[in-house]
C-alpha positions, 0 to 999 in steps of 0.5 A: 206728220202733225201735232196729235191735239185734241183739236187736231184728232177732232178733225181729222178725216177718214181715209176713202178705204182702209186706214190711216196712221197720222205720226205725231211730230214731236213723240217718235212712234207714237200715232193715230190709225184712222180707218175709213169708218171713222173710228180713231185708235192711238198706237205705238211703233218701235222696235224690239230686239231688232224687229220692228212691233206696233201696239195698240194704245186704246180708241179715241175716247175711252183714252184722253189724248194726254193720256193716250200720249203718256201711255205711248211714251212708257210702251216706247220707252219699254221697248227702247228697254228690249221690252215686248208690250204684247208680251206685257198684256199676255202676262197681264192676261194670264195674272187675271186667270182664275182658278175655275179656268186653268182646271177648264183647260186643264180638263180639255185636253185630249185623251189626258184624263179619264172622266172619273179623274176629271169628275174627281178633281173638279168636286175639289175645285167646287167643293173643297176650294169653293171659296177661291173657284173664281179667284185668280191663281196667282193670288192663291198663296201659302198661307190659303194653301196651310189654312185651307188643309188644316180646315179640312184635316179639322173638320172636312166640307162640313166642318164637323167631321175631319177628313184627312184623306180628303184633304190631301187628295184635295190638295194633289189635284190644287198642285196639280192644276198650279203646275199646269198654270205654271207651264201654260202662263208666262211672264213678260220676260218668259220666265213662268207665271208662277215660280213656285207652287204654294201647295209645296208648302206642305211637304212636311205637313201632309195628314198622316194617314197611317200604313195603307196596308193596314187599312182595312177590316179586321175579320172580327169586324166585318160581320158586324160592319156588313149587318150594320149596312143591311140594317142601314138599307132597312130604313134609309133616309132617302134614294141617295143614302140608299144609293152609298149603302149599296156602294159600299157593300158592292165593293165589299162584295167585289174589290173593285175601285170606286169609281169602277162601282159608281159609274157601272151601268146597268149594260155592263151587268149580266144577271141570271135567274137561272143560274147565279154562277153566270153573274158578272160585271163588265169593266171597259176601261178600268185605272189600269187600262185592262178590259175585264169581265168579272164574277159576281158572288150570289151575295153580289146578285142578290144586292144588284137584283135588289136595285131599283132602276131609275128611269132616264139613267143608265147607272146602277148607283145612280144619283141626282148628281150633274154626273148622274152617279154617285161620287161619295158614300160618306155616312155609310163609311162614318157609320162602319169607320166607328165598328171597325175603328178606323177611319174608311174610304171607299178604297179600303172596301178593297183592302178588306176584300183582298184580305179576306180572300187570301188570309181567310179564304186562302185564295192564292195571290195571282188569283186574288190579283186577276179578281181585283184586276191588277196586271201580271208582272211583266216577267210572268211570260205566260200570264202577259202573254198566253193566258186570255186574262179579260174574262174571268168567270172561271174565277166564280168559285173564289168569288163565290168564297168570299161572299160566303165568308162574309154572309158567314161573318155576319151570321156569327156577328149576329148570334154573338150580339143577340146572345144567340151563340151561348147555348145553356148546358143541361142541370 
């Protein structure tokens, strides 16, 4: 033992190989590792909850040797206090987590998320909570959290236009990775890092949003809705806004999930000149797990035959967007939401088709179901169990109705705006 001065660590000499610990004699469990290249580093000995642990202090240097000694002295007293230091730099660690990095980790795990989920919730890190990306968690609190959702229920990412749906989307995905950060990141003391999520702040404040089963189309406004979108393509301000129009009638068209429709590929399209009753479209691994080939209308046909491909991209909808897709097909939504009266998502698309299928068409409901690919209830037995429900090209002639009945609507929207449905009568 020796008197850890200044003096004394200057110098000191290096072991022939290994390391070194020279014990100060006055401070117990306090040291200087001395490794055979010379480099100097103060550590700290003790025990805690009956097991022996060491902790390194810091190097010679960037710690002062009084500095080194206070430190020493709180880490020891610390584990006279059945304190951990190892588990105080996790915590110290884990407090410094930025909001970036937890959706990182939780966006690797295996097999937990669909890339379509993962693409979703990272444009709300990036786009909706831009300004907090690379602030630590912990530092997120309830007043952001109100402040924030308020902002986007006002006037959306831009600022101009309020986006309810997206607000509360936006803020599932923050509760979401907090809880995530809450499991994986602990306090010293083992209790989690964050005891309670600020998002719960909103219980009682969600965006009202309305009855999801009344978002959709009116018959009498589809028409109109779908020349709007014809005459949108007409003139479009560039490739992307084309790209949201086209979108947006194709899942009008079909009924399906949005983002079954922006990642389709042009691989999982089948369309025949020969014969437009042979149109489909190939979904491999949609939101409910079921593989399904489903029936293109001749209406459908025609906007994908309309679709130019871009070279170096697979996607039907592409974009210049890192996925290579698009995600969002706002202005055209905001350009129908002043029509129908209501404010639309894309999901509503598929409200509207199922609609149509049922109400106008009086397509049954179990046919209605299999064309928007929704399962079979497990108590029908012969539909769970016997029927092969992936291909469906025998549901073309309801397709087929549907995407005449809005071709029809459009032409009655059409006549009514230009007068052309008042025929004078004779003198």
């Amino acid at each position: 033992m020796a008197k850890l001065t200044k003096a004394f660590i200057d110098k000191v000499q290096p072991p022939a190989d290994g390391y070194r610990i020279h014990w100060d004699e006055t401070v117990k469990g306090y040291g200087l590792r001395v490794t055979a290249a010379g480099k100097k580093v103060f550590v700290a000995q003790g025990r805690v909850r009956g097991k022996a642990v060491i902790v390194t202090i810091g190097p010679f240097g960037l710690y002062p040797e009084d500095k080194g000694r206070a430190k020493a002295q709180r880490v020891l007293q610390d584990m006279r206090d059945g304190i951990d230091p190892r588990d105080v730099k996790k915590q110290e660690e884990a407090t410094k987590v930025t909001l970036r990095e937890v959706a990182d980790a939780y966006f690797a795990r295996p097999g937990k998320l669909k890339q379509s989920t993962k693409e979703e919730m990272d444009r709300h890190v990036e786009k909706v909570f831009a300004a907090w990306e690379h602030r630590p968690i912990v530092l997120i609190t309830e007043d952001d959290v109100r402040k924030r959702h308020r902002e986007m229920v006002e006037g959306g990412l831009s600022g101009k236009k309020g986006a309810p749906a997206s607000a509360n989307l936006s803020m599932v995905t923050l509760r979401s990775l907090i809880n995530f950060a809450g499991r994986q990141y602990r306090r010293a003391d083992g209790t989690p890092l964050i005891q309670r999520n600020p998002v719960d702040v909103l219980k009682d404040h969600w965006a009202t949003l309305g009855s999801r089963t009344k978002r959709y189309i009116d018959k009498g406004k589809v028409g109109a809705v779908w020349n709007a979108l014809t005459e949108a393509r007409l003139d479009p301000k560039n490739c992307d806004a084309l790209t949201g129009i086209d979108l947006v009638m194709f899942l009008l068209l079909t009924g399906a999930r949005r983002m079954e429709g922006a990642e389709l590929t042009w691989d999982r399209v089948h369309l025949d000149d020969d014969d437009p009753t042979q149109g489909w479209f190939h979904l491999p691994n949609p939101k409910n797990g079921h593989e399904v080939y489903l029936p293109l209308s001749s209406q459908a046909v025609e906007l994908l035959k309309s679709r130019k491909r871009v070279a170096g991209n697979v996607h039907v909808f592409p974009s210049r967007s890192k996925s290579g897709h698009i995600m969002d097909a706002r202005a055209p939504l905001e350009t129908i939401s002043g029509i129908a009266g209501l404010h639309l998502s894309c999901h509503d698309m598929r409200r509207t088709y199922t609609n149509i299928a049922m109400r106008e068409c009086r397509i049954e409901k179990f046919r209605t179901d299999m064309l928007t690919n929704h399962k079979p209830r497990a108590e029908d037995v012969t539909a769970s169990n016997y029927l092969d429900l992936s291909r469906l090209d025998w549901l073309h002639p309801e397709a087929q109705l549907i995407g005449d009945w809005i071709e029809k609507a459009a032409k009655v929207a059409h006549a009514k705006a230009t007068g052309r449905n008042v025929v004078p009568l004779r003198a």
